[in-house]
Short mmCIF file of the C-alpha atoms (twelve columns), coordinates in Angstrom:
data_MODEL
# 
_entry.id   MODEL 
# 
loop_
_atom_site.group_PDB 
_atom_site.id 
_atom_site.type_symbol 
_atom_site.label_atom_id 
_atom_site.label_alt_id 
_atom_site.label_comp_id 
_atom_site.label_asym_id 
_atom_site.label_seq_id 
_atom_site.Cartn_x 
_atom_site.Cartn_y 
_atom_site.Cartn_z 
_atom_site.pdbx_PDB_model_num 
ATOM 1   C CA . UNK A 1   125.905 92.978  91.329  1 
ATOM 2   C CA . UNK A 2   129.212 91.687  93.066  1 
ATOM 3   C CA . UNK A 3   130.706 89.280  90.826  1 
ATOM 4   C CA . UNK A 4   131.448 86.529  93.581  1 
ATOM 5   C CA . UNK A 5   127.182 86.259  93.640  1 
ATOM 6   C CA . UNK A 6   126.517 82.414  92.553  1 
ATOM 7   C CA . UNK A 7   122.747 82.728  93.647  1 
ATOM 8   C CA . UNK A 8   120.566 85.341  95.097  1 
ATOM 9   C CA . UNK A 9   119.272 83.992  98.784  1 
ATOM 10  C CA . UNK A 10  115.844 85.201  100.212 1 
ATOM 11  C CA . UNK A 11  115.624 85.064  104.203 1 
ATOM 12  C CA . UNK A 12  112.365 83.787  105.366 1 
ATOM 13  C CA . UNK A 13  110.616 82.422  107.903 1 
ATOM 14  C CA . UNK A 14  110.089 78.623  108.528 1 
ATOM 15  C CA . UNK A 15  106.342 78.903  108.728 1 
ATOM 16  C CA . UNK A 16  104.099 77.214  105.789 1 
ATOM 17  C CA . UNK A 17  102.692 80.876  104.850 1 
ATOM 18  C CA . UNK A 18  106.103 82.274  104.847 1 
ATOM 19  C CA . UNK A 19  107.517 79.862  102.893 1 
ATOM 20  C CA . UNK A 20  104.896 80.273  100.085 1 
ATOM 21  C CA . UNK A 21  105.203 83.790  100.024 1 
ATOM 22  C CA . UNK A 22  109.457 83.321  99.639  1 
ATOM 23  C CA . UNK A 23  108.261 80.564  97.336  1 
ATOM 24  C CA . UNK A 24  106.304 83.002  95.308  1 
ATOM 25  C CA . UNK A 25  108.818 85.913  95.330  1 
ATOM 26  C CA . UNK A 26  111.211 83.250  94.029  1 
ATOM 27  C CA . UNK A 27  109.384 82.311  90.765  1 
ATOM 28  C CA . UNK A 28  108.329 85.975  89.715  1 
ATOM 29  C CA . UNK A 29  112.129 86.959  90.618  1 
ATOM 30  C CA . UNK A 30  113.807 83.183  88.835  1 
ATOM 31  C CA . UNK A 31  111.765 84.698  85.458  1 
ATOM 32  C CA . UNK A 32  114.053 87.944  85.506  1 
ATOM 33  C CA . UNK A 33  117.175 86.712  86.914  1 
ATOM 34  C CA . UNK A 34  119.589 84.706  85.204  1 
ATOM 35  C CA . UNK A 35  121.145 83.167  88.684  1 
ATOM 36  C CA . UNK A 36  119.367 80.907  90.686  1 
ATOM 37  C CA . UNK A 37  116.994 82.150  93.515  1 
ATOM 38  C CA . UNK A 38  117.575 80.523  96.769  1 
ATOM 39  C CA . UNK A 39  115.540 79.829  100.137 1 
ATOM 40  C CA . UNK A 40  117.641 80.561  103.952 1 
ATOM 41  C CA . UNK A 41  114.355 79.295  106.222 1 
ATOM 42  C CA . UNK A 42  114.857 81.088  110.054 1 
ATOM 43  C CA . UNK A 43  112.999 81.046  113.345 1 
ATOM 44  C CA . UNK A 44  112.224 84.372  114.452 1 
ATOM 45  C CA . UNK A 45  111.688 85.364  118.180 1 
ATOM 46  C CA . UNK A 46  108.094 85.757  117.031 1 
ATOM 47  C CA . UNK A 47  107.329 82.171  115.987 1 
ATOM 48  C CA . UNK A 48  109.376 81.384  119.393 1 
ATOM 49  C CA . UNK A 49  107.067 83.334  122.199 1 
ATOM 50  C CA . UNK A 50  103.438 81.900  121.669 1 
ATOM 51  C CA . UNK A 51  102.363 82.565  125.346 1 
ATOM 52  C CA . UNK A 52  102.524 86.057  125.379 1 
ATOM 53  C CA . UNK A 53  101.006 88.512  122.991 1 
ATOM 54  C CA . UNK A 54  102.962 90.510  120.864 1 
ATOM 55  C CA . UNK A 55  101.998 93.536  122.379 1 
ATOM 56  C CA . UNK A 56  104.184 92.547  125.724 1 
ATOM 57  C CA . UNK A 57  107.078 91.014  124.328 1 
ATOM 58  C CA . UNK A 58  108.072 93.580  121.620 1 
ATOM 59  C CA . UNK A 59  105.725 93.887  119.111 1 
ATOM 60  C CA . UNK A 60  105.414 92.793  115.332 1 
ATOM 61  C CA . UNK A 61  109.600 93.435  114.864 1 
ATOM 62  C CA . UNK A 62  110.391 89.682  116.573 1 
ATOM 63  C CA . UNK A 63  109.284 88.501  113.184 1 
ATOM 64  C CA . UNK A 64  111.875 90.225  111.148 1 
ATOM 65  C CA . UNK A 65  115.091 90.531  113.474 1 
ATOM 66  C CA . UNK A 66  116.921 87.425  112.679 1 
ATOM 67  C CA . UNK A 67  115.916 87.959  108.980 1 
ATOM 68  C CA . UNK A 68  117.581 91.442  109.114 1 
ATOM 69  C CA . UNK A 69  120.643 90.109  110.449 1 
ATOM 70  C CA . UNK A 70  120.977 87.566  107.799 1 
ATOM 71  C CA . UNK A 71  120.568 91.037  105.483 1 
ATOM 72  C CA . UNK A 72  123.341 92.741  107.530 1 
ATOM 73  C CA . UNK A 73  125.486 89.335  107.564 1 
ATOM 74  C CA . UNK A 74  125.331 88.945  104.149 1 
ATOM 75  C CA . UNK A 75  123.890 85.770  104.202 1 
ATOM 76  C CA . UNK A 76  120.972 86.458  102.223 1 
ATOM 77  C CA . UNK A 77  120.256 89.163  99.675  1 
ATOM 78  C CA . UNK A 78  116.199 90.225  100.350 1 
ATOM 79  C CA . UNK A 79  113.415 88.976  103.061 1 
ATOM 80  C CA . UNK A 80  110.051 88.749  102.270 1 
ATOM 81  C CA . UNK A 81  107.670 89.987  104.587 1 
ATOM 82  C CA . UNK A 82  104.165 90.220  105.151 1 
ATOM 83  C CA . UNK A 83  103.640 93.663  105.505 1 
ATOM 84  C CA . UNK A 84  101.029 93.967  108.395 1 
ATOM 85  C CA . UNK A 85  103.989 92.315  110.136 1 
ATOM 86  C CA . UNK A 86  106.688 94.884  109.103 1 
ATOM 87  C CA . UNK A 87  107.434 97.464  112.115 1 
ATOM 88  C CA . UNK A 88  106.480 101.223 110.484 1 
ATOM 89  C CA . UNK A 89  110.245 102.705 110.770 1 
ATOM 90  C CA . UNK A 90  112.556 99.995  109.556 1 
ATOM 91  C CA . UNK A 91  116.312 99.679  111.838 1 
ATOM 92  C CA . UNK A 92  118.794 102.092 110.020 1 
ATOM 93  C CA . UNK A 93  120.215 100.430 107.120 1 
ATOM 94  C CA . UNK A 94  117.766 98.649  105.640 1 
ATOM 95  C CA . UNK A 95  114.796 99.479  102.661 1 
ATOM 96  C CA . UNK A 96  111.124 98.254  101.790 1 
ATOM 97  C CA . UNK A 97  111.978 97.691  98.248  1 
ATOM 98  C CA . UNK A 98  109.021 96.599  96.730  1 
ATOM 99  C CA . UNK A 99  105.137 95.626  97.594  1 
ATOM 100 C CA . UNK A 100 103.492 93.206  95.438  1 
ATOM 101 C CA . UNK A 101 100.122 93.319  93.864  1 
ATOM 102 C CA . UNK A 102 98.264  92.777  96.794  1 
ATOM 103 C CA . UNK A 103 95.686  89.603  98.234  1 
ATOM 104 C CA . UNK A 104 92.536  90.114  99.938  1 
ATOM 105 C CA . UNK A 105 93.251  92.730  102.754 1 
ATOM 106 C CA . UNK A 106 89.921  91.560  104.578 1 
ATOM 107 C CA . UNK A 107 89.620  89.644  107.806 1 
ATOM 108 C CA . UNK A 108 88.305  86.239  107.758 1 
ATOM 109 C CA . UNK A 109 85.604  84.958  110.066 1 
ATOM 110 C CA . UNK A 110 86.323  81.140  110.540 1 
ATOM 111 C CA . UNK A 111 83.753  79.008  112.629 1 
ATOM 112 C CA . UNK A 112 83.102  75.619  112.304 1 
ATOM 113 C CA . UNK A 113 79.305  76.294  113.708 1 
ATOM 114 C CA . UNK A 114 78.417  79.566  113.289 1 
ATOM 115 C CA . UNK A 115 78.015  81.658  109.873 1 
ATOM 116 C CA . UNK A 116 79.264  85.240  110.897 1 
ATOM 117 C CA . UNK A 117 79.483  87.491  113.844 1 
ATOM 118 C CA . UNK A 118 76.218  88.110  114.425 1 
ATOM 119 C CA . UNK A 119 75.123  84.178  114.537 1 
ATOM 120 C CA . UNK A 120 77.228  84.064  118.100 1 
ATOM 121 C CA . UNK A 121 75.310  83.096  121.101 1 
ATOM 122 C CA . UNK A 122 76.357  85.680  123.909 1 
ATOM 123 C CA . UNK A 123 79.644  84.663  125.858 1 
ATOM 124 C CA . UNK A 124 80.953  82.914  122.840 1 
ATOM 125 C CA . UNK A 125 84.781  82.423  123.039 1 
ATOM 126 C CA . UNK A 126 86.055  84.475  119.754 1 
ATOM 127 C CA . UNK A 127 90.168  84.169  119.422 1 
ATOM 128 C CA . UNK A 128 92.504  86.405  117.936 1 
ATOM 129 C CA . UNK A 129 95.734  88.585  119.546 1 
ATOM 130 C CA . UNK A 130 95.169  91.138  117.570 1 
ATOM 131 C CA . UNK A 131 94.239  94.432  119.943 1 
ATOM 132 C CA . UNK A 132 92.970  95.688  116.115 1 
ATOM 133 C CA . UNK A 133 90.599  92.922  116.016 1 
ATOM 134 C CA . UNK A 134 90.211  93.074  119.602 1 
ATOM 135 C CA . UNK A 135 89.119  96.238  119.847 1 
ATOM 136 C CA . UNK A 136 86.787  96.356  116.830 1 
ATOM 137 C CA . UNK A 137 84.980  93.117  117.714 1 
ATOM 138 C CA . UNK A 138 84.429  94.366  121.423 1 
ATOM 139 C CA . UNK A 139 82.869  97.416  120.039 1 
ATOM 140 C CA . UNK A 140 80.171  95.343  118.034 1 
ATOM 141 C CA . UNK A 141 79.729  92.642  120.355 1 
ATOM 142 C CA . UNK A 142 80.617  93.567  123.776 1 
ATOM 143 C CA . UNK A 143 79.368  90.197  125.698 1 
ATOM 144 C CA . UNK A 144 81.534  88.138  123.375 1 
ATOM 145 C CA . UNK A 145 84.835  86.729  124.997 1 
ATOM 146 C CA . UNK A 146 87.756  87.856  123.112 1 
ATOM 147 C CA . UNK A 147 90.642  85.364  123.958 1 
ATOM 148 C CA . UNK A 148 94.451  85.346  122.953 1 
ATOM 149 C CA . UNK A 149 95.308  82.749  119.789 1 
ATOM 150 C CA . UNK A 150 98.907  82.475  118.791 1 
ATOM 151 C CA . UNK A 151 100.832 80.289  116.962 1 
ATOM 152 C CA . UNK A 152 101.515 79.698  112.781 1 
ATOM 153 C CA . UNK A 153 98.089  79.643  110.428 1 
ATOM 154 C CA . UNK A 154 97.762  75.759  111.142 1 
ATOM 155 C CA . UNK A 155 97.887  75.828  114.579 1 
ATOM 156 C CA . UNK A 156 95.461  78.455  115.049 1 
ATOM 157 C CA . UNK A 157 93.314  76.438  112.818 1 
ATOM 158 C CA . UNK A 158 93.882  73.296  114.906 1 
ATOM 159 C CA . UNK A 159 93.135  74.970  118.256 1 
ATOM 160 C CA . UNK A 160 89.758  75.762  116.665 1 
ATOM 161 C CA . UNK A 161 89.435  72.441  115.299 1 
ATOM 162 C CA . UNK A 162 90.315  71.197  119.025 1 
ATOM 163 C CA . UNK A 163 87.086  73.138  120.481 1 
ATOM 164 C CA . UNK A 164 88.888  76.213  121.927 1 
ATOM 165 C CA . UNK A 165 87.115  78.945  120.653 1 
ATOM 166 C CA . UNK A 166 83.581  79.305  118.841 1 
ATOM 167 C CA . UNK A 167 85.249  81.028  116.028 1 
ATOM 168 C CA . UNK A 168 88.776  82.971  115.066 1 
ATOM 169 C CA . UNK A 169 89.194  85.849  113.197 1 
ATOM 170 C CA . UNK A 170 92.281  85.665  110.533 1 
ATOM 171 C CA . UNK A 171 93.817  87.621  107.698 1 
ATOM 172 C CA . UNK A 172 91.488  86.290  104.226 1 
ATOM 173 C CA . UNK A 173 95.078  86.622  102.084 1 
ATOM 174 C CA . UNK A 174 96.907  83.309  104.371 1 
ATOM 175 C CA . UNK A 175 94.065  81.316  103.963 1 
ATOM 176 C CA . UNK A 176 93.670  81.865  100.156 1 
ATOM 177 C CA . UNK A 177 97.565  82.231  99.807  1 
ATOM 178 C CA . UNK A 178 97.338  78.180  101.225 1 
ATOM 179 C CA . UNK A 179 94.566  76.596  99.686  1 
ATOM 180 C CA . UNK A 180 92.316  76.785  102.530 1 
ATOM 181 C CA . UNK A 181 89.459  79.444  101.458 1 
ATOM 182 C CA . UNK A 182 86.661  76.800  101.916 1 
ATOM 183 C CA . UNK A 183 87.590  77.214  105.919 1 
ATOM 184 C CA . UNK A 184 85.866  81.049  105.417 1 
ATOM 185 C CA . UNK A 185 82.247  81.181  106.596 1 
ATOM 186 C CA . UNK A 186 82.648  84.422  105.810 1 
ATOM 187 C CA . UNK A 187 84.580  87.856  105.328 1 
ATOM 188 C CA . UNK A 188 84.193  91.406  107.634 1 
ATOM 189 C CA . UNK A 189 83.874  93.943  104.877 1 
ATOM 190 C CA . UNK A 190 86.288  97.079  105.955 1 
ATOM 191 C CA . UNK A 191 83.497  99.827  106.623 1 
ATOM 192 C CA . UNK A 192 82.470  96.780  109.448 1 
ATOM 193 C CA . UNK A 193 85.701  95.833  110.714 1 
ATOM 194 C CA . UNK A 194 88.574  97.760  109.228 1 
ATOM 195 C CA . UNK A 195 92.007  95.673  108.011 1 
ATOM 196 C CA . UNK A 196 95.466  96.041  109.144 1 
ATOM 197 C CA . UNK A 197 97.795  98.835  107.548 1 
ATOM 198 C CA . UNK A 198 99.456  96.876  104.694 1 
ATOM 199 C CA . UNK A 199 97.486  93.467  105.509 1 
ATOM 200 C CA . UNK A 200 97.221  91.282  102.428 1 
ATOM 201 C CA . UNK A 201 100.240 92.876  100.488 1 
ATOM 202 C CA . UNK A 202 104.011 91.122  100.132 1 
ATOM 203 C CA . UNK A 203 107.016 93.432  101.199 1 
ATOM 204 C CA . UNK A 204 110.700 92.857  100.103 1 
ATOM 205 C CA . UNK A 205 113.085 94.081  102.295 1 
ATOM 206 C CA . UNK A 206 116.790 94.535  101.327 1 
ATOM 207 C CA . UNK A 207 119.824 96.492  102.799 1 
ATOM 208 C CA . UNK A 208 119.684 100.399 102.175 1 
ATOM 209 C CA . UNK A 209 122.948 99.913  99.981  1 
ATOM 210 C CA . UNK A 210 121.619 97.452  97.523  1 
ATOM 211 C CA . UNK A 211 121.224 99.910  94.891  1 
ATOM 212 C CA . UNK A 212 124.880 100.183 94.415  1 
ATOM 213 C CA . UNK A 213 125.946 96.678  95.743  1 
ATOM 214 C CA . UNK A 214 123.407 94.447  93.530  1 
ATOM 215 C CA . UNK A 215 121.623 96.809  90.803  1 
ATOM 216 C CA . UNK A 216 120.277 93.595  88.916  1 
ATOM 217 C CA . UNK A 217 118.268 92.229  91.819  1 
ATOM 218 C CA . UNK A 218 117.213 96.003  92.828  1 
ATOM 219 C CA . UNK A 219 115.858 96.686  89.433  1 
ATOM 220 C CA . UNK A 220 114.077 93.181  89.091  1 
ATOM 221 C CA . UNK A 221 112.274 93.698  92.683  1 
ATOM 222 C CA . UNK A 222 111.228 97.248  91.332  1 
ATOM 223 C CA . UNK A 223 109.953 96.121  88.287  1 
ATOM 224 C CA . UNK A 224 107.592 93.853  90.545  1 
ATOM 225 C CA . UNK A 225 106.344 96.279  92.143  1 
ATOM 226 C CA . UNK A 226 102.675 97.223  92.197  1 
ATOM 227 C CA . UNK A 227 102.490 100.881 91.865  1 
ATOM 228 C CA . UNK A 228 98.558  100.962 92.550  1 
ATOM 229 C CA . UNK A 229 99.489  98.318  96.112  1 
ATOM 230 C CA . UNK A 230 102.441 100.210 97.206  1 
ATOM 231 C CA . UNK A 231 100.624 103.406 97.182  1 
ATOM 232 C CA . UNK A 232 97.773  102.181 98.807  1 
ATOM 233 C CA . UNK A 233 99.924  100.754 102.273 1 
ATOM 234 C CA . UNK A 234 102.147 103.986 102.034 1 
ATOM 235 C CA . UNK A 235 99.320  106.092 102.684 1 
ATOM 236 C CA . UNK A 236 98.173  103.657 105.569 1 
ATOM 237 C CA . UNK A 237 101.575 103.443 107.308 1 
ATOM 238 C CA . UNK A 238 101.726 106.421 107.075 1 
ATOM 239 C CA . UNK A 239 99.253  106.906 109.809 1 
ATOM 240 C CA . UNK A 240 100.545 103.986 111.534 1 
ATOM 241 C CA . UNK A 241 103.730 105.952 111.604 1 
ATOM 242 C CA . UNK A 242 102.384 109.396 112.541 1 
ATOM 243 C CA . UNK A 243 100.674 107.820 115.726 1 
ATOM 244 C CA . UNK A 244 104.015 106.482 117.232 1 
ATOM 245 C CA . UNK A 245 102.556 103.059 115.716 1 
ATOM 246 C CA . UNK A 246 103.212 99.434  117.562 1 
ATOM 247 C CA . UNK A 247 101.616 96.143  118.259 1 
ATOM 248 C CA . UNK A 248 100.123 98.071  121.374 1 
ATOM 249 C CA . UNK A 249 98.203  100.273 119.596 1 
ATOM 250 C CA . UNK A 250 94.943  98.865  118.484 1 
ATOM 251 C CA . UNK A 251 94.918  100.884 114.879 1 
ATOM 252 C CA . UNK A 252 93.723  99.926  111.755 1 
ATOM 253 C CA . UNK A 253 94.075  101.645 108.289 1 
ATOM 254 C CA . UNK A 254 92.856  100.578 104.737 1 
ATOM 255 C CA . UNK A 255 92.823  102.639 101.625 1 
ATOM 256 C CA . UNK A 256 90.830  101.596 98.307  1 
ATOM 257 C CA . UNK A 257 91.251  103.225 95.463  1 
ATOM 258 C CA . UNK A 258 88.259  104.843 93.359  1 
ATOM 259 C CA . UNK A 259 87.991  107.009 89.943  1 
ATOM 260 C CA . UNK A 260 90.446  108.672 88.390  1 
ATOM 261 C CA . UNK A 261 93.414  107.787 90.827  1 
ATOM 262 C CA . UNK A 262 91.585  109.247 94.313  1 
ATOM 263 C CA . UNK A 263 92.670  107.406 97.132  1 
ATOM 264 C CA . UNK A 264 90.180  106.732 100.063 1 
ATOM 265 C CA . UNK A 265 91.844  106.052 103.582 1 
ATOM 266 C CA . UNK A 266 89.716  105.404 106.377 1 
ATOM 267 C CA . UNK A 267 90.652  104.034 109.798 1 
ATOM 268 C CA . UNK A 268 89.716  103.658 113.099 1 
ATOM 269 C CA . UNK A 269 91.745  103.802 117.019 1 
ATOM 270 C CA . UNK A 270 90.419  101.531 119.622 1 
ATOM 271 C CA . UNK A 271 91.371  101.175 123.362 1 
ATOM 272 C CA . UNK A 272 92.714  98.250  125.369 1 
ATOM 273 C CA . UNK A 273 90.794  98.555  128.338 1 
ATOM 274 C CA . UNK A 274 88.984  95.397  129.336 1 
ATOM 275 C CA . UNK A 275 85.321  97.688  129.807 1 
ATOM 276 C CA . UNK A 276 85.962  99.860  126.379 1 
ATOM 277 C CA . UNK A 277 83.949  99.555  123.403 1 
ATOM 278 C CA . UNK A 278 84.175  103.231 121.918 1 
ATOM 279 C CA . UNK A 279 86.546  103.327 118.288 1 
ATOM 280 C CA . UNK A 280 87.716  106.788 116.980 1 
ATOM 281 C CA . UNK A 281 87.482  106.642 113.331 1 
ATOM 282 C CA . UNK A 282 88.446  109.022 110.465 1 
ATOM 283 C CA . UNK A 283 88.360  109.400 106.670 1 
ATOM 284 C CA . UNK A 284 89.947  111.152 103.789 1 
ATOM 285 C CA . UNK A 285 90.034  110.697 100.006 1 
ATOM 286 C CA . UNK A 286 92.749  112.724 97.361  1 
ATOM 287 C CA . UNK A 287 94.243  112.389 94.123  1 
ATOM 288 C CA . UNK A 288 97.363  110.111 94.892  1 
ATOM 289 C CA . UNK A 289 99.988  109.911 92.434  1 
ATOM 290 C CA . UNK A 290 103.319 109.342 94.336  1 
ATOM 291 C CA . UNK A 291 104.437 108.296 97.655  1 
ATOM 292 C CA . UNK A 292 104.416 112.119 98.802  1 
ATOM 293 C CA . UNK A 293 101.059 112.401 98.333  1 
ATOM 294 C CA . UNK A 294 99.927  108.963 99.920  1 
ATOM 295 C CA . UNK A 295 102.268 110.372 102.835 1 
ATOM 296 C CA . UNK A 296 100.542 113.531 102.994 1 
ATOM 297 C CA . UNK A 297 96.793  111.523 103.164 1 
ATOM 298 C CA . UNK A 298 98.347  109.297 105.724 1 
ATOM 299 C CA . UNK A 299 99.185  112.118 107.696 1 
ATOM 300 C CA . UNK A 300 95.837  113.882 107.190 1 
ATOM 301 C CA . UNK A 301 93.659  111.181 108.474 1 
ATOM 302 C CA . UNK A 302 96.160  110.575 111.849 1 
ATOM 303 C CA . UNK A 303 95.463  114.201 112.351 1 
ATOM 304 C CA . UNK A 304 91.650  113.692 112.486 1 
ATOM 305 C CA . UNK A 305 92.015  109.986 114.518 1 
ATOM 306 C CA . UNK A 306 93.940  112.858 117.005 1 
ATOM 307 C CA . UNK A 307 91.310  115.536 117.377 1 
ATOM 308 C CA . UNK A 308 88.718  113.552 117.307 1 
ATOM 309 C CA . UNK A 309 90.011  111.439 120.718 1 
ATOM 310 C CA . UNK A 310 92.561  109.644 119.369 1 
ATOM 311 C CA . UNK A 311 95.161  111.514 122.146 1 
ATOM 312 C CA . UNK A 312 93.102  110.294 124.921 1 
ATOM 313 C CA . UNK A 313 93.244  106.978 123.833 1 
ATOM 314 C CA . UNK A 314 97.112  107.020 123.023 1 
ATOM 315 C CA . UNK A 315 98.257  108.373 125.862 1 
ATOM 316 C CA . UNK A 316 95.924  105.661 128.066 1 
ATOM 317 C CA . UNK A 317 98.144  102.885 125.726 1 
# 
């Protein structure tokens, strides 16, 4: 740790999520640290754009730029992330440096009228921008209407309030994470609508040379990490990663663990053409131990999303 350090700054974004995630991160780190723990709220290009989806202005990295340039700057010391949002090869210079014990990884169905998925009248207006959820809703209920929502966890909330859609489809952990679980009708279990790699989990990011630079805050984060988490969205990254992975690929990947350390990854490749319903889907299980071997799985099950059409559908993207 440099000795000029008065007070170790986390980069965040402004959003009321993000800010109880950095909030979070703040007590667990404030309990090991004996300097004070520090907010730096940002905008990202992400919360900026909410007419586009992510898919056509750059994908899932808007939300992290600006917070990796306050890394580089030096004008904070870690960002916390939520991982679905975290692009699958970070910029050069840079490290995920811990995961934390992850929230519910399931989608949310939210509806103010209607109790799940199957309750929708035909041409009901469902909203998400999320060419996962997209993809995996249209192949379940093709005469639904599948319309873009953007915006912070409050606004999409509002917009349904407002009579926009019928019902929106969010990540369970943001509404539990803020209080608002009474606002799920109910949950899509992942063999019927498969999460997000890393969705539900926390991910610290630092600079690659914090190691060396701040050892005190390096081994706090690590000692926060939860091995059985971290594991578990290695392996599905990993598959992320293997595909060529981006907000324009409509991939999902969850692993749950089972007896005696086996890891179970199962995911699924959709298309983005308006008329598709078809998903690719593939499944593996081994022992998993260390990040080598959740890399290997991850790697195992992109291999069967490949030959079993998942090239087609890639190189339609």
């Amino acid at each position: 740790m440099e000795a000029s350090t008065q007070a170790w700054v986390i980069a965040t974004r402004e959003s009321r999520l993000a800010l109880w995630q950095a909030e979070h991160v703040r007590a667990l780190l404030g309990a090991r640290l004996v300097e004070p723990v520090e907010l730096l709220g940002m905008t990202t290009r992400g919360d900026q754009i909410l007419d586009r989806t992510l898919s056509k202005v750059g994908g899932k990295g808007l939300f992290v730029k600006e917070l990796e340039t306050a890394l580089e700057a030096g004008d904070a010391h870690l960002a916390v992330h939520s991982l679905k949002d975290v692009p699958m090869d970070l910029p050069s210079g840079f490290v995920l440096a811990a995961v934390l014990e992850r929230e519910d990884p399931r989608d949310a169905w939210v509806s103010p009228r209607y109790a799940d998925l199957a309750a929708l009248p035909a041409g009901a207006v469902v909203g998400t921008s999320s060419l996962r959820r997209l993809s995996q809703l249209r192949a379940r209920r093709p005469d639904l209407r599948i319309e873009p929502l953007r915006g912070n966890l409050d606004t999409r909330l509002r917009k349904l309030d407002e009579g926009q859609y019928d019902a929106i489809v969010l990540a369970a952990a943001g509404l539990k994470r803020l209080g608002l679980a009474e606002r799920i009708r109910s949950v899509f279990e992942p063999d019927v609508m498969i999460p997000a790699a890393g969705q539900g989990a926390l991910g610290i990011e630092l600079r690659a040379d914090a190691p060396e630079r701040h050892p005190a805050l390096w081994a706090a984060l690590r000692a926060l990490t939860h091995e059985p988490s971290w594991l578990a969205v290695h392996a599905e990254r990993a598959v992320s990663r293997a595909l060529g992975g981006s907000c324009s690929m409509p991939l999902a990947a969850h692993a749950q663990w089972q007896a005696a350390g086996r890891l179970v990854l199962s995911a699924a490749l959709g298309s983005v053409a308006e008329a598709a319903s078809a998903l690719v889907h593939a499944e593996a299980g081994a022992a998993v131990a260390d990040t080598a071997a959740a890399e290997a799985l991850g790697l195992a099950v992109a291999q069967q999303l490949r030959q079993r059409g998942g090239d087609a559908l890639l190189a339609a993207l």
